[in-house]
Residue frames relative to the residue before (quaternion, step in Angstrom):
aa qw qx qy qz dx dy dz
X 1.0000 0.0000 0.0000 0.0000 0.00 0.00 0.00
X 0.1407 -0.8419 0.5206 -0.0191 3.26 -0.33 1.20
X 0.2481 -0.7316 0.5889 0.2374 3.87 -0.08 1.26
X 0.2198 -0.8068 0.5374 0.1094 3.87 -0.79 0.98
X 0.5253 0.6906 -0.2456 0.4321 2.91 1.75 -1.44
X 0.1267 0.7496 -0.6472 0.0562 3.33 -1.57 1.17
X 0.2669 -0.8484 0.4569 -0.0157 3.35 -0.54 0.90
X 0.1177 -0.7508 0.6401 0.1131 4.05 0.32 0.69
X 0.8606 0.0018 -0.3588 0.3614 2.53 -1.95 2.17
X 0.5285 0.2324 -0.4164 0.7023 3.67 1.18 1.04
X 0.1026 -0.7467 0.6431 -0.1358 2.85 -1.58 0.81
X 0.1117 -0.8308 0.5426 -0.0536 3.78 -0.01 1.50
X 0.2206 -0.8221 0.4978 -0.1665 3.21 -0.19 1.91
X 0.5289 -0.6461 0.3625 0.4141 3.97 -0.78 0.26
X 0.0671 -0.7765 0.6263 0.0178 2.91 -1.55 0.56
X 0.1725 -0.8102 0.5479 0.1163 3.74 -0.51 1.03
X 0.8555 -0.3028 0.1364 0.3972 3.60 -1.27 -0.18
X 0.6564 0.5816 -0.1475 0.4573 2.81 1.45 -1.71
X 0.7511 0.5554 -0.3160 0.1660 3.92 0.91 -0.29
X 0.4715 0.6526 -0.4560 0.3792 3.47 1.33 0.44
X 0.6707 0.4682 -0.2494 0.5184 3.10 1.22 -1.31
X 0.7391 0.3580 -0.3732 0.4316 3.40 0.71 -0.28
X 0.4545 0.6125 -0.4241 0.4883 3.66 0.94 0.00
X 0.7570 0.3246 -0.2525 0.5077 4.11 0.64 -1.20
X 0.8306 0.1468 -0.2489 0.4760 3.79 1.28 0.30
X 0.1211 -0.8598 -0.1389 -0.4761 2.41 0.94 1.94
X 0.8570 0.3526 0.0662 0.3699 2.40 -0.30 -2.52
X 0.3357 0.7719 -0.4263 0.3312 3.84 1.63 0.22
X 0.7202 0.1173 -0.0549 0.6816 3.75 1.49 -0.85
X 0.7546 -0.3847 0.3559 0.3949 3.30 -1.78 -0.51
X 0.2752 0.8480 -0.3469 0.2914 3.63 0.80 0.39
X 0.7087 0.4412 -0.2989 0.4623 3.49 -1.13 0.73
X 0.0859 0.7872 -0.5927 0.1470 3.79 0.67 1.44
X 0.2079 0.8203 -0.5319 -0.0296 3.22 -1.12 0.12
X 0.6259 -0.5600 0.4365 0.3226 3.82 -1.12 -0.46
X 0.4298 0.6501 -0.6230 -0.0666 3.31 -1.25 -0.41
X 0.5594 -0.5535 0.6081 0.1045 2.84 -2.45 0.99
X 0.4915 -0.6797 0.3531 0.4144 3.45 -1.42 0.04
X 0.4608 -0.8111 0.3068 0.1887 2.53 -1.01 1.27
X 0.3796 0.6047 -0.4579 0.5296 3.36 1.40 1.19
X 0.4755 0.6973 -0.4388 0.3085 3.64 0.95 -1.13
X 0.8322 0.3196 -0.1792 0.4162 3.81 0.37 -1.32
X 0.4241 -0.6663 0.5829 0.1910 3.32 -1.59 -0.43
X 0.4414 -0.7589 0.3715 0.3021 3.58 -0.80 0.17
X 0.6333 -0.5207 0.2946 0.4909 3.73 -0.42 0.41
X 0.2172 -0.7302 0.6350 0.1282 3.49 -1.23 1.22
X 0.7812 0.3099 -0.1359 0.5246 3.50 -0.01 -0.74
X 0.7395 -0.4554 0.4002 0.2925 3.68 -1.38 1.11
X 0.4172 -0.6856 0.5648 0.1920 3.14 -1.66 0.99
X 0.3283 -0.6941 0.6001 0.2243 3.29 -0.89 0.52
X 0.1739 0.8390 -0.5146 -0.0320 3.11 -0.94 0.51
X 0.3492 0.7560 -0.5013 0.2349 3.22 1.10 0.91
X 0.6115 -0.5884 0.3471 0.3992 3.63 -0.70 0.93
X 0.3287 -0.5888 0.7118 0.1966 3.58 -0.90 0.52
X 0.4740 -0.7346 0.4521 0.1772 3.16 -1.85 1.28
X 0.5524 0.4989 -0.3908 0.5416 3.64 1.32 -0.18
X 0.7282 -0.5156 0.3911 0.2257 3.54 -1.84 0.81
X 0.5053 -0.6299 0.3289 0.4897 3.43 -0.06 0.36
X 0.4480 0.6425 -0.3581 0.5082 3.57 1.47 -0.63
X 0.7269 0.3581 -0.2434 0.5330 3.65 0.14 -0.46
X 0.5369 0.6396 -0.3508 0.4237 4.11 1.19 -0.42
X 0.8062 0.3960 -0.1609 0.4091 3.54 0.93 -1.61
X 0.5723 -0.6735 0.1671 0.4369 3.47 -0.84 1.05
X 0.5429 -0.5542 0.5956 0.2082 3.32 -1.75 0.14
X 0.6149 -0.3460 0.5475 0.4499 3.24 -1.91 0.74
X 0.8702 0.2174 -0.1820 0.4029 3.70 -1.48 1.11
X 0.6252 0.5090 -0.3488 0.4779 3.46 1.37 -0.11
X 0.4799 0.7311 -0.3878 0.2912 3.56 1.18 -0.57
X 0.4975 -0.6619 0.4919 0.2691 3.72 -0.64 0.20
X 0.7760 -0.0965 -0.1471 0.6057 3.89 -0.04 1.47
X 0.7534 -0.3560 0.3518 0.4265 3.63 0.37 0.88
X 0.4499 0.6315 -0.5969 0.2064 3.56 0.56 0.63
X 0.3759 -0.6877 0.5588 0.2710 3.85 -1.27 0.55
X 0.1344 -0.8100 0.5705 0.0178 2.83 -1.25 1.72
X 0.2785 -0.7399 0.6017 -0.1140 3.27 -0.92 1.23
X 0.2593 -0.7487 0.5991 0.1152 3.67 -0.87 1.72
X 0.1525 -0.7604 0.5555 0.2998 3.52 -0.44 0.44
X 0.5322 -0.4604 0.5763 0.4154 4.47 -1.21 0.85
X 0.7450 -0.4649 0.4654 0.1103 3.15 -1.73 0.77
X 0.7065 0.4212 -0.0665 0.5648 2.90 1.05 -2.18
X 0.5961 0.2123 -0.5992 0.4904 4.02 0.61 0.59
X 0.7651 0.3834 -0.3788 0.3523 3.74 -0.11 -0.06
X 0.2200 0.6734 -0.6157 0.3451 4.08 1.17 0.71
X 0.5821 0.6180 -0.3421 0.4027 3.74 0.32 -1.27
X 0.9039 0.2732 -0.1175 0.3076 3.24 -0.04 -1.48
X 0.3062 0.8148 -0.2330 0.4337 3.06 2.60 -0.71
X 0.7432 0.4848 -0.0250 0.4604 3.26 0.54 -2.19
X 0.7341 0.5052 -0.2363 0.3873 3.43 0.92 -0.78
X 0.6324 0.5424 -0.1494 0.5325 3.22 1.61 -0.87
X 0.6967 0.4317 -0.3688 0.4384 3.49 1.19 0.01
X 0.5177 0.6175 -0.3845 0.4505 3.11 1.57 -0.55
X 0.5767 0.4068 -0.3666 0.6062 3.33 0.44 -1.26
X 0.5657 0.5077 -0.5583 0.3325 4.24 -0.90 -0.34
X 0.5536 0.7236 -0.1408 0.3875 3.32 1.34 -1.15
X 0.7523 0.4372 0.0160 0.4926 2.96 0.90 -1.46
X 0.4590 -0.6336 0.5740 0.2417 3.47 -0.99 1.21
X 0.1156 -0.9367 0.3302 -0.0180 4.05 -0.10 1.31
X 0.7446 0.4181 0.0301 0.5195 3.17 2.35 -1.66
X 0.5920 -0.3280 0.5172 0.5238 4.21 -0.01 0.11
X 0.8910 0.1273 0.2252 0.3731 2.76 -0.73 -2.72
X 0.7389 -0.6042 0.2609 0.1444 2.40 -1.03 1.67
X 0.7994 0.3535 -0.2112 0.4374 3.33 0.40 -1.22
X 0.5275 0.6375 -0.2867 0.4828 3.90 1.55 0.07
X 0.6415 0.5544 -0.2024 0.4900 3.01 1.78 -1.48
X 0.6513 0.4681 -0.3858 0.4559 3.39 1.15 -0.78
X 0.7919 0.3449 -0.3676 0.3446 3.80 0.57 -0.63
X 0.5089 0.5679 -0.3770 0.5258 3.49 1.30 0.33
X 0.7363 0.2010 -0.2981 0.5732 3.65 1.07 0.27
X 0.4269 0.7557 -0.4487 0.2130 3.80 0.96 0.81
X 0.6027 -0.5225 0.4764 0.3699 3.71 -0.50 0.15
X 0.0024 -0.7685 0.6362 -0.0682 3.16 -0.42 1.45
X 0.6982 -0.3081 0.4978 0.4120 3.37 -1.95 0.01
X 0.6192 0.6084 -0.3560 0.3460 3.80 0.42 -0.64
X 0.4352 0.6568 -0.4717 0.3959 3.67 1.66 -1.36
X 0.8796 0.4169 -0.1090 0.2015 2.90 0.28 -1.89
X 0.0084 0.8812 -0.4252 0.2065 3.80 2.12 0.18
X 0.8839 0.1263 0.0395 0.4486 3.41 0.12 -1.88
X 0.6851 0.5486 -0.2652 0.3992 3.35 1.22 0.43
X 0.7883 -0.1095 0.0948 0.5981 3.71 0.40 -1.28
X 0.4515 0.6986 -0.4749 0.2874 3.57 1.15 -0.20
X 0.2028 -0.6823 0.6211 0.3280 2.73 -1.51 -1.41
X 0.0963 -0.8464 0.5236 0.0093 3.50 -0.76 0.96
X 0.0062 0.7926 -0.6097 0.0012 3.40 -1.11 1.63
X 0.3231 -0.6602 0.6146 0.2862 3.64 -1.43 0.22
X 0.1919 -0.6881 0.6864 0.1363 4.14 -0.59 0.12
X 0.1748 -0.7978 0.5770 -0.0023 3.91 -0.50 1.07
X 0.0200 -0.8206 0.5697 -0.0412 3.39 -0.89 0.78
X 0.3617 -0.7280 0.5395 0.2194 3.78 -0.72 0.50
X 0.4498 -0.6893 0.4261 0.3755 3.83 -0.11 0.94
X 0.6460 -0.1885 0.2138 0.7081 3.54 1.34 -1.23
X 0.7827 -0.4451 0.2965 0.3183 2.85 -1.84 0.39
X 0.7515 0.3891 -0.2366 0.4774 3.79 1.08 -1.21
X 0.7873 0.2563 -0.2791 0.4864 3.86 1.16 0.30
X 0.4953 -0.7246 0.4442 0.1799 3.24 -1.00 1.09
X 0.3947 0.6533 -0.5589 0.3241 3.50 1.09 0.28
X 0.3001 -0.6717 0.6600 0.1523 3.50 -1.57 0.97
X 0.1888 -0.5893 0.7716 0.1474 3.40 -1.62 0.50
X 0.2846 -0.7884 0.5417 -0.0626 3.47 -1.26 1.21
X 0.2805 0.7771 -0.5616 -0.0468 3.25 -0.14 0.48
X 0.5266 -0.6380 0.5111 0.2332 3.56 -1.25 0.99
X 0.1384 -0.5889 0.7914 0.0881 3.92 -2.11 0.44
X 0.2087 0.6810 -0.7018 0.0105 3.22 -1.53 0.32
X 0.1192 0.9003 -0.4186 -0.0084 2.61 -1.05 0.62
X 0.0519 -0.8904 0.4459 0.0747 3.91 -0.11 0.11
X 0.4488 -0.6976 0.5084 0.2314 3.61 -0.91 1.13
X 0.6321 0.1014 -0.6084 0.4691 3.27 -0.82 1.61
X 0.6081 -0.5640 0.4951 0.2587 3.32 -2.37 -0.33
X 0.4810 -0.7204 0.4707 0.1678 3.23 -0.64 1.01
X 0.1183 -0.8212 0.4555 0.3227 3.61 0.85 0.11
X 0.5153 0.7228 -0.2708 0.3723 4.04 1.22 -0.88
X 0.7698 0.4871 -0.0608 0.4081 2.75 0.52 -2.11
X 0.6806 0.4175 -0.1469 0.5839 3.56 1.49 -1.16
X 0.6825 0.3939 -0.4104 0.4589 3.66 1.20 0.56
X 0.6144 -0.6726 0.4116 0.0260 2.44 -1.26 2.44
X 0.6741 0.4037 -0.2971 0.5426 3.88 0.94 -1.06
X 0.6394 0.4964 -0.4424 0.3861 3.70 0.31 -0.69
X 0.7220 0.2622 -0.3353 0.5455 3.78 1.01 0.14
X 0.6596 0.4462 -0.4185 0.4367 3.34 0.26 -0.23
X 0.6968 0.3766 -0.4002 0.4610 3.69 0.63 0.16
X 0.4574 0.4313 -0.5331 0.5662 3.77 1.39 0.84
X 0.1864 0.7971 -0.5710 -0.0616 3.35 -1.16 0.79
X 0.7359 -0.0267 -0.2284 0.6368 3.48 1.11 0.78
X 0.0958 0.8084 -0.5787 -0.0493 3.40 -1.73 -0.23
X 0.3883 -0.6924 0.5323 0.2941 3.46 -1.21 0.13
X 0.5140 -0.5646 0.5391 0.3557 3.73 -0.90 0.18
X 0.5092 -0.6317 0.5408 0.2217 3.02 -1.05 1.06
X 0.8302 0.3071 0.0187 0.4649 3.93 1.17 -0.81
X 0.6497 0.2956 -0.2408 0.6576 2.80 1.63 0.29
X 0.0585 -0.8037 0.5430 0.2360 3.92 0.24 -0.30
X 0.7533 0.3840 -0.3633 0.3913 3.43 1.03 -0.51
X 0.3886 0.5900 -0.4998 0.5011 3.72 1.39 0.73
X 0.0393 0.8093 -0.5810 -0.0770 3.24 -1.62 0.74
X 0.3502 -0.7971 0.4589 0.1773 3.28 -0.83 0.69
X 0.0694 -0.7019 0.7088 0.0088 3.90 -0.46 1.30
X 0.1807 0.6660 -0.7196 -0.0767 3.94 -1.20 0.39
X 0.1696 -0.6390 0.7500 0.0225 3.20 -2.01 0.39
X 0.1502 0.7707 -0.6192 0.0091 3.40 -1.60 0.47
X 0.2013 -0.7632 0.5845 -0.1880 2.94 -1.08 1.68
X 0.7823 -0.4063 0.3190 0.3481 3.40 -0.83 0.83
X 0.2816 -0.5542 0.7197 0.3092 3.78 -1.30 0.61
X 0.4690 -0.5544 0.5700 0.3845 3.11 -2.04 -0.49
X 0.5530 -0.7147 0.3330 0.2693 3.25 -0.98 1.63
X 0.3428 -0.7724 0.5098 -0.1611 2.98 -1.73 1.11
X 0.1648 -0.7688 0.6076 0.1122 3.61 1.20 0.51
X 0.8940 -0.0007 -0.3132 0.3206 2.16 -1.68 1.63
X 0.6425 0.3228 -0.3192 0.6173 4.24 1.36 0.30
X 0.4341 -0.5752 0.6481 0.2464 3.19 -1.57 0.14
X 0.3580 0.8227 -0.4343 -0.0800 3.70 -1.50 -0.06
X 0.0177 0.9004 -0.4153 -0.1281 3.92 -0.80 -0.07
X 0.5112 -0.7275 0.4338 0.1459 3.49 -0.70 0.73
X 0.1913 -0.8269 0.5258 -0.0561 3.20 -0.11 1.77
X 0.1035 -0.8381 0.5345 -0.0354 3.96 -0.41 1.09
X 0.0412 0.7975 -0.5883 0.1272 3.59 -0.01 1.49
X 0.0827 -0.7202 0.6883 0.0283 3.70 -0.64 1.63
X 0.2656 -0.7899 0.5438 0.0988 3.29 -1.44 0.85
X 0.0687 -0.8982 0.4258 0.0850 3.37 0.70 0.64
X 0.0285 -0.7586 0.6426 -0.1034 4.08 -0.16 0.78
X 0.5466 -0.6093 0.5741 0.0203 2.70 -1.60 2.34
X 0.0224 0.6662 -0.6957 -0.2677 4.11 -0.37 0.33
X 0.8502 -0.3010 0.2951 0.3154 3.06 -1.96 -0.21
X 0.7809 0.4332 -0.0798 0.4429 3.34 1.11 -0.62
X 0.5374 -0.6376 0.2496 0.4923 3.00 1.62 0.48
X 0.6528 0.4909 -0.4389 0.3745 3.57 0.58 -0.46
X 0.3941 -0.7845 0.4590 0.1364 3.91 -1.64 0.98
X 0.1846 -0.8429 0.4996 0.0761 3.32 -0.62 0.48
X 0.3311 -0.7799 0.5187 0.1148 3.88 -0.48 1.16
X 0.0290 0.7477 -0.6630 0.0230 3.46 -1.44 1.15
X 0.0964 -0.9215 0.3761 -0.0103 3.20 -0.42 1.38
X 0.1898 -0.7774 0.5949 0.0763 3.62 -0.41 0.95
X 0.1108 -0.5748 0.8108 -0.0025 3.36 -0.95 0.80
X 0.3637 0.6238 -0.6884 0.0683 3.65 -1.92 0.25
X 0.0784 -0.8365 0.5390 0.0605 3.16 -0.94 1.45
X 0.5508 -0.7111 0.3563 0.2529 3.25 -0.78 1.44
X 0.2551 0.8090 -0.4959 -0.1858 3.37 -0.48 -0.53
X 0.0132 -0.7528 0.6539 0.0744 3.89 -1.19 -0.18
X 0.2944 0.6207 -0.6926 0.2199 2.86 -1.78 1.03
X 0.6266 0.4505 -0.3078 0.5565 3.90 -0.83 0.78
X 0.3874 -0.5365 0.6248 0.4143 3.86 0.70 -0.62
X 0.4042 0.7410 -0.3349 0.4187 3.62 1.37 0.93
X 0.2604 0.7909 -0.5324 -0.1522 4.08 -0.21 -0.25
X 0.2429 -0.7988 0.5438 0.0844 3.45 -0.39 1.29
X 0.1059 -0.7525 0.6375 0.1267 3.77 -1.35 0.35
X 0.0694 -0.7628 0.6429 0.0030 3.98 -0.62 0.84
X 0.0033 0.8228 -0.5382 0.1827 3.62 -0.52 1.41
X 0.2692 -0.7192 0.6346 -0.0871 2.89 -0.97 1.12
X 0.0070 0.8425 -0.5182 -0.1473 3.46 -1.33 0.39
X 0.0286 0.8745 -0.4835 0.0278 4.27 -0.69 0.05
X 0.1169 0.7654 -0.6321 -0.0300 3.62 -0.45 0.49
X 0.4229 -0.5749 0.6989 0.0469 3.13 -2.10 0.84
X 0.0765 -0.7134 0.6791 0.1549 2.64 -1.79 0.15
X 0.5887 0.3608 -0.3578 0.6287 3.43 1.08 1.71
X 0.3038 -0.8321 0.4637 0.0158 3.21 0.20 1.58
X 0.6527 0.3098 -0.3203 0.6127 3.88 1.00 0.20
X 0.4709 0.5936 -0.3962 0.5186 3.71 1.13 0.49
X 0.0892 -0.8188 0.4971 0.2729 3.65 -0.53 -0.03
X 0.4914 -0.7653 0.3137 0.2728 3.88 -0.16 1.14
X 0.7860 0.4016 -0.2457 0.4007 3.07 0.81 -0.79
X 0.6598 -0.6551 0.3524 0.1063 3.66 -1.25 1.16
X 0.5305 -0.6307 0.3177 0.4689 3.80 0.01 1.28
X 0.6268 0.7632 -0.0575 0.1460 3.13 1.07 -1.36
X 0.5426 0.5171 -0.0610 0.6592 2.39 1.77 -2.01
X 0.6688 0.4880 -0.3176 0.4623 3.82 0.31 -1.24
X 0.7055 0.3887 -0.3958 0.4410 3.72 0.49 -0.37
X 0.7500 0.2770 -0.3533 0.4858 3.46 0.92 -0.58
X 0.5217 0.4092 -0.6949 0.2784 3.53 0.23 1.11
X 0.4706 0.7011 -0.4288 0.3210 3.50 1.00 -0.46
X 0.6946 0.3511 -0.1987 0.5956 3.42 0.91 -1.24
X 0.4668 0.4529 -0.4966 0.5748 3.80 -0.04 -0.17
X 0.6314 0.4932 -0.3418 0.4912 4.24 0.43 -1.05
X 0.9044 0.2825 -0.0488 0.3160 3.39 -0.19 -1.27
X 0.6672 0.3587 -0.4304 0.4910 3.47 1.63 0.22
X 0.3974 0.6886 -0.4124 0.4448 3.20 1.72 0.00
X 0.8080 0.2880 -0.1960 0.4752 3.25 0.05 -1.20
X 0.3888 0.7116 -0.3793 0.4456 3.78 1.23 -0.21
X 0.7220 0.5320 -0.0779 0.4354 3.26 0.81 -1.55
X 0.6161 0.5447 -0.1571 0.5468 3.44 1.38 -1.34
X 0.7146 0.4131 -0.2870 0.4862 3.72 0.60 -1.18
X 0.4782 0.6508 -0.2591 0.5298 3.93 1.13 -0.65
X 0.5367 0.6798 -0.4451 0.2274 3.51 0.21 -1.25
X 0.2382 -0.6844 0.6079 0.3245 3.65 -0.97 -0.03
């Protein structure tokens, strides 16, 4: 899957597993790109969640080199590069981070990331924007074999709908969530967290996180995407790009529900 699409004065930049959760703790700098899709485009889960445990390791669950959707190149990333950022994110969890309360709580929730340098698993999925530029689009997997019960609650985000950084005032926090695309036999939803930042000169700039949860297997999976702007009434992130998180979503979790 070759992203062809290019847009001048947006710019869709990488983003690995670890960057929502780092993006909502954070909010100290400009920080926390991401994606999002429409949030009509999808549908909600018809058909029960499985959630019996699959007998392979969760390592063996996330996709493979050749499993990616149009030829993307998947790459596990070692634990021991993501301890750093692992360690850093729990502090901050610690830490009062949002204004409002009910933002502050999902910006300090247990996330599939905790687990990065420990029992998870972390992948990157590589795309060429097009053939004549060597920019990559990145989108991130993590994942970790049990259910987060937090992370997989849909109301505990949808009742954050803006905020200010506690450490930054000129950082804001817009989120939305909107349906994954359905998946028989898993459950999921798509959590959209724009950071909008005031520069000195009055003019704003947009970081967007997209990350759609998902779960199924006794499994909770995150697919993440990242993009920033510099026209907050513009979305940043490329039709393109948005379609291949969707897929990157649904053969993932495709793969998971399948497991033996």
């Amino acid at each position: 899957m070759r992203l062809r699409t290019r847009t001048p004065g947006r710019v869709a930049v990488a983003g690995l597993a670890l960057v929502t959760a780092a993006a909502l703790t954070a909010c100290t700098s400009d920080s926390g790109d991401s994606e999002s899709a429409d949030p009509t485009a999808s549908s909600e889960t018809s058909t029960p969640v499985d959630e019996s445990a699959p007998q392979a390791p969760v390592a063996e669950l996330v996709l493979a080199e050749g499993e990616a959707p149009g030829g993307g190149v998947v790459q596990v990333i070692k634990p021991d590069l993501l301890r750093g950022a692992v360690d850093k994110l729990v502090a901050d969890q610690g830490k009062q981070l949002m204004t409002e309360p009910a933002c502050d709580k999902v910006s300090r929730l247990e996330t599939v990331s905790n687990f990065a340098a420990t029992d998870g698993v972390t992948a990157a999925v590589r795309y060429k924007q097009s053939e004549s530029v060597e920019t990559e689009h990145r989108f991130g997997i993590g994942m970790v074999g049990q259910k987060l019960d937090e992370f997989m609650d849909r109301s505990l985000y949808e009742a954050c709908k803006s905020s200010k950084s506690t450490t930054n005032p000129s950082v804001e926090l817009k989120m939305t969530v909107a349906d994954a695309p359905a998946v028989a036999g898993a459950e999921g939803f798509r959590v959209t967290s724009d950071f909008i930042s005031t520069l000195p000169n009055g003019t704003k700039t947009i970081s967007r996180a997209v990350a759609i949860h998902g779960f199924a297997r006794d499994t909770t999976v995150s697919i993440e995407y990242a993009a920033r702007g510099d026209d907050p009434a513009a979305d940043p992130v490329l039709p393109t790009a948005a379609g291949a998180l969707d897929s990157i979503y649904t053969t993932q979790m495709g793969k998971l529900v399948s497991a033996e």
